[in-house]
DRENPA-3360 file (N, C-alpha, C; in nm, 2 decimals, always signed):
BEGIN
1 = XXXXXXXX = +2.30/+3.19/+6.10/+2.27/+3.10/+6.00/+2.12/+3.08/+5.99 ~ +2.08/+3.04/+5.90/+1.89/+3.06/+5.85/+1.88/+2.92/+5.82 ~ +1.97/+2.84/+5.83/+1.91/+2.72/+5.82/+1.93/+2.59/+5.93 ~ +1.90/+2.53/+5.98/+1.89/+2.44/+6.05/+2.02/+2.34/+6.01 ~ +2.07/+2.30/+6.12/+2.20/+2.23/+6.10/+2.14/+2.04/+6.09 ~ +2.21/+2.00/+6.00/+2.20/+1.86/+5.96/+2.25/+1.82/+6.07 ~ +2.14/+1.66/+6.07/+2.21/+1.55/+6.22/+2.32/+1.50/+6.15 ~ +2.41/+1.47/+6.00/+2.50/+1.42/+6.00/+2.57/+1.51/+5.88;
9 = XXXXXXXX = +2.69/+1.53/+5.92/+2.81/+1.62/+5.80/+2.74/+1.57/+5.73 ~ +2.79/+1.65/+5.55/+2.80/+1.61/+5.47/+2.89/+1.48/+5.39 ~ +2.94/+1.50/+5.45/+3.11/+1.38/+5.42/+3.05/+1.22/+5.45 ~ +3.01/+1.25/+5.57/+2.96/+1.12/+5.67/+2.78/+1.11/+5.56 ~ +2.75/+1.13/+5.51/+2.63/+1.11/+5.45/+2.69/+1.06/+5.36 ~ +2.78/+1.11/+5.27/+2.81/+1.08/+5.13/+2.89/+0.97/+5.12 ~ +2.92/+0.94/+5.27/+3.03/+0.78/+5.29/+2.95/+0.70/+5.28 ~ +2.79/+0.76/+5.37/+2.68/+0.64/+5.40/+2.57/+0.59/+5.23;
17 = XXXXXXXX = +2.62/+0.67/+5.15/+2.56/+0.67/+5.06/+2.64/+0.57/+4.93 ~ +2.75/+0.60/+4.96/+2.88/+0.55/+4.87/+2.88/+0.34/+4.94 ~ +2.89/+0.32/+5.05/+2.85/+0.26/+5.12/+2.71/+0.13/+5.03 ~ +2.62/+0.22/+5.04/+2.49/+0.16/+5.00/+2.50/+0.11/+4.88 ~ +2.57/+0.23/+4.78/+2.56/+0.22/+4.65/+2.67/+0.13/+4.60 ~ +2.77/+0.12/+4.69/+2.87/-0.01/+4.61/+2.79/-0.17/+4.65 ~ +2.74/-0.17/+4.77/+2.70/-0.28/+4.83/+2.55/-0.31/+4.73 ~ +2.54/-0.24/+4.60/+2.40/-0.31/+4.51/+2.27/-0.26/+4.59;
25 = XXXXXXXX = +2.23/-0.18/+4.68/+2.12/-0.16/+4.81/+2.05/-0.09/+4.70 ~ +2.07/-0.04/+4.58/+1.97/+0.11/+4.53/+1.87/+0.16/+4.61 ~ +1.94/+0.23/+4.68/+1.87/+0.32/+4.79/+1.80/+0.43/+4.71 ~ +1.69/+0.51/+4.75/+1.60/+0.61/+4.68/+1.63/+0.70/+4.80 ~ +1.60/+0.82/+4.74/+1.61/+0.94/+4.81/+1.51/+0.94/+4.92 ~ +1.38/+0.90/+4.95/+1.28/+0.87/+5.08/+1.37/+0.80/+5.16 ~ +1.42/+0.67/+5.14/+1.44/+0.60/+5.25/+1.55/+0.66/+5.29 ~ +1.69/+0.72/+5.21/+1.80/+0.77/+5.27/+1.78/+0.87/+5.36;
33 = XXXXXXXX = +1.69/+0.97/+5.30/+1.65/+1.06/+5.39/+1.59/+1.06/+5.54 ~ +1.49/+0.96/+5.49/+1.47/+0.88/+5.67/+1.58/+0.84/+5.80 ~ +1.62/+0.76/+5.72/+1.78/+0.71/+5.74/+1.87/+0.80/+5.80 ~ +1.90/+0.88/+5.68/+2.00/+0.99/+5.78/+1.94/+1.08/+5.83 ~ +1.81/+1.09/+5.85/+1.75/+1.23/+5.93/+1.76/+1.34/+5.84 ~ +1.75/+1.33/+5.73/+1.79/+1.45/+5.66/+1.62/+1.50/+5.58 ~ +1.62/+1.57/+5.50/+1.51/+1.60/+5.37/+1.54/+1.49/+5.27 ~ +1.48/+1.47/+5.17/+1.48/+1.41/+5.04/+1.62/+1.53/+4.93;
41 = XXXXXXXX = +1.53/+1.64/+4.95/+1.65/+1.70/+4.85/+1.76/+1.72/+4.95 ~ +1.79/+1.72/+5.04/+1.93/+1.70/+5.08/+2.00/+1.60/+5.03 ~ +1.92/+1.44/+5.03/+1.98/+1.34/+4.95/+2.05/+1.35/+4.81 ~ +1.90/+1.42/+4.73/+1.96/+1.44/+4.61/+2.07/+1.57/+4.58 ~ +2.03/+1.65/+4.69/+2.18/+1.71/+4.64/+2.31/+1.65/+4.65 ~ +2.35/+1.59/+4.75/+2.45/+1.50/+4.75/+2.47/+1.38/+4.68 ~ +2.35/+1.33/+4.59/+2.41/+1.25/+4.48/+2.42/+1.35/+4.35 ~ +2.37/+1.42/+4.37/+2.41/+1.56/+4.23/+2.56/+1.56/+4.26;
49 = XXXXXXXX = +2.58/+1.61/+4.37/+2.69/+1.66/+4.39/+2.81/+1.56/+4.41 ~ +2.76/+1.44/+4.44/+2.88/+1.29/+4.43/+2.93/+1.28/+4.29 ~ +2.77/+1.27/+4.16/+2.80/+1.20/+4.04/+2.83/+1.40/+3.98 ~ +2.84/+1.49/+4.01/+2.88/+1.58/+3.92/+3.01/+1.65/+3.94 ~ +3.05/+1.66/+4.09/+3.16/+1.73/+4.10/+3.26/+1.61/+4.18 ~ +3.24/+1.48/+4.23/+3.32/+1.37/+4.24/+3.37/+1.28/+4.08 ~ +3.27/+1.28/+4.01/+3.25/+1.22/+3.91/+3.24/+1.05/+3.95 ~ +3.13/+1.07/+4.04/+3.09/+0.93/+4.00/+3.01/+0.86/+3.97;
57 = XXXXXXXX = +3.03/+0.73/+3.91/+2.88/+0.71/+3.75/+2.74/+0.65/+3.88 ~ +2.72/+0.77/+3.94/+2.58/+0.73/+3.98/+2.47/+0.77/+3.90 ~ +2.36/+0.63/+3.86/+2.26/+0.66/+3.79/+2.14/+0.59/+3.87 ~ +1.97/+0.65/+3.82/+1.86/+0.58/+3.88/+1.82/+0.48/+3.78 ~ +1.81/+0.36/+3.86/+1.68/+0.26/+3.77/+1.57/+0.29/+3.81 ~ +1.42/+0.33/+3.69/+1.29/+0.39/+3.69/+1.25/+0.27/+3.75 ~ +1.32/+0.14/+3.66/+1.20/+0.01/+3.68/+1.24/-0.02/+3.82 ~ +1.34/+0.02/+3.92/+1.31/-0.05/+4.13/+1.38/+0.07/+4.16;
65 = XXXXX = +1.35/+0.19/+4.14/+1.30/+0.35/+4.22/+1.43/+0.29/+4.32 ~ +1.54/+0.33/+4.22/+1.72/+0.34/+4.37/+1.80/+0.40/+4.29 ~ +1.92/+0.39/+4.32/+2.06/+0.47/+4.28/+2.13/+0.33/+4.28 ~ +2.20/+0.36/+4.15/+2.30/+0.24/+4.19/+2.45/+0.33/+4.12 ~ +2.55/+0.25/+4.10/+2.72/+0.26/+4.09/+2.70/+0.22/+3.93;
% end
């Protein structure tokens, strides 16, 4: 493998993210990424990939830089 393995599955990120996003937290890709030890675009792949192939209505507010439900 050529890429370094993640500190947490994917499944377990996307719980912790689902998690955030129901509880109103609008988490931003920086702090999740801290958070779970991961990159920033790892974050956003897994909300690409929550709101495009789970279909769920995650969207960003510009005006407090988060994700919300």
């Amino acid at each position: 493998m050529g890429t370094a393995p993640s500190s947490r599955p994917p499944l377990v990120r996307m719980m912790k993210l689902h998690e955030l996003l129901a509880a109103g937290k609008l988490p931003n890709c920086a702090k999740l990424a801290e958070a779970l030890e991961v990159s920033s675009k790892t974050i956003q792949r897994d909300i690409d990939f929550m709101r495009d192939q789970m279909d769920l209505p995650i969207a960003y507010d510009q005006q407090k830089h988060g994700f919300y439900y």
